[in-house]
N, C-alpha and C positions, 0 to 999 in steps of 0.2 A: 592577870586578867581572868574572869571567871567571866562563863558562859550559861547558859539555860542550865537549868537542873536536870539531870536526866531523866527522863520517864518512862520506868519498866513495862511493859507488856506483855502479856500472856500469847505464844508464840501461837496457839491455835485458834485466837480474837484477830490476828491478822489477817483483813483478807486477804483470798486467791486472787494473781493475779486473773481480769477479766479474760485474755487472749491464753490459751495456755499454749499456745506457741508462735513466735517471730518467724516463723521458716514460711518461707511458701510453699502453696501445694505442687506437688504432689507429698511436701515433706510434714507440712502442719498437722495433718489428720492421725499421721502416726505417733504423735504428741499426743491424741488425745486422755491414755491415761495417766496425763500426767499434772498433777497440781500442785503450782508454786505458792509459797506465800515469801512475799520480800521482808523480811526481818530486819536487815538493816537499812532499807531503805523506813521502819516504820518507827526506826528510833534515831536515827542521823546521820549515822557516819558515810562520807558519799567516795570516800577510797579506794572500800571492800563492800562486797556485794556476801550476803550471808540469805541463802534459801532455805527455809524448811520446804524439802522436797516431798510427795505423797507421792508412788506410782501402785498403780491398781494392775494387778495381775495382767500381764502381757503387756504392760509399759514398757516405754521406752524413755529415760533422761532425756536423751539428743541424739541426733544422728551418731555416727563414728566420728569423731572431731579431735583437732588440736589446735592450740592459739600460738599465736608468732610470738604474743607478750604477757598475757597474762598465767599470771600461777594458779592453779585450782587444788581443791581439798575437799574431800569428802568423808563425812564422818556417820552410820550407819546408826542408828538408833530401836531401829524395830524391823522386825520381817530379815528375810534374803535376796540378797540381788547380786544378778549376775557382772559382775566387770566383765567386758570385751575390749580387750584392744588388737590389734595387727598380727601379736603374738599367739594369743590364745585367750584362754578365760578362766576367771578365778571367781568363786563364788563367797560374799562378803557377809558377814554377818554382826548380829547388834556388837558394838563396841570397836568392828574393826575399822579402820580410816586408809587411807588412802591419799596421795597427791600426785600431782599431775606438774610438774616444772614447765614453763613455757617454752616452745617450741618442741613439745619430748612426745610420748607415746599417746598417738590418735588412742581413745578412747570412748566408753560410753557405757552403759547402766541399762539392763534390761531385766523385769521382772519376772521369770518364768517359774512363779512359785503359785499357788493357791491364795496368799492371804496380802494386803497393800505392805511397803516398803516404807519407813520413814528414814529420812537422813536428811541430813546438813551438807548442802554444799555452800564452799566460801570460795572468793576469787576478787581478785585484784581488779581495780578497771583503768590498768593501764592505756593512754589513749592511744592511737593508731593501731589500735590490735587488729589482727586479720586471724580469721580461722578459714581449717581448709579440714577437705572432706575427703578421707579417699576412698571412698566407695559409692558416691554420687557425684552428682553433675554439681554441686554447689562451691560456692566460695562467700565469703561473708567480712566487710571491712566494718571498723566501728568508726561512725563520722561523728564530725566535730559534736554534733550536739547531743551524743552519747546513744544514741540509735542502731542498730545495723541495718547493714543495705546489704543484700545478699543478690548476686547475682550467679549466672551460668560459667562455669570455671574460664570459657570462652570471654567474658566478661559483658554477654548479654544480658540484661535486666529479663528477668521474669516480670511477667503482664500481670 
């Protein structure tokens, strides 16, 4: 059985996502330099999630994070960024890659350079995943209809 023809895209004609981040504040705003563009959501595959990532000097990816179920991958294409996880930090550059196994080393991506970061992040959308934060008040489930619901580790909803 064949399917729709595939149709290539030029990865910087995808738009940014509108929100450039899911978290609530107090966590959103520290997203701000950060700019996705959903790639595979702009060609089809709905398994894996594929971002071309942009962070602008003193960005941040995401909180310090890890997931219960999915796997992540990050592959560095331009600039320097800094990897942080629980351990320590390693600084990444064009060509290096990186992955994240599910339930393994909180992590996160922060730009402390001069000039914007390009990279590829890919990840599974294993459903029931949960990510957890340890170094803020958050917690994050993925509901049925593929969304997160992030609430207070307590498991109060933020307003």
């Amino acid at each position: 059985m064949s399917g729709p023809k595939p149709a290539p895209v030029v990865a910087l004609d995808v738009p940014p996502r509108v929100k450039p981040s899911r978290y609530p504040e107090p966590f959103a705003s520290r997203m701000a330099g950060r700019l996705k563009r959903g790639l595979a959501d702009a060609v089809g595959p709905k398994n894996i999630g594929v971002n071309l990532t942009i962070l602008a000097p003193g960005g941040e990816c995401a909180l310090l994070h890890r997931h219960s179920r999915q796997d992540e991958f990050v592959y560095v294409l331009e600039g320097e960024v800094i990897l942080v996880t629980e351990e320590g930090e390693a600084t990444l550059r064009p060509g290096m890659c990186v992955g994240f196994p599910a339930a393994g080393a909180a992590h996160q991506l922060v730009n402390r350079s001069q000039t914007p970061v390009h990279y590829l992040e890919v990840g599974d959308r294993t459903p029931s995943d949960m990510g957890t934060y340890p170094r803020d008040d958050l917690a994050a489930h993925l509901g049925p209809d593929g969304e997160w619901v992030f609430t207070h580790k307590d498991g109060t909803p933020y307003s």
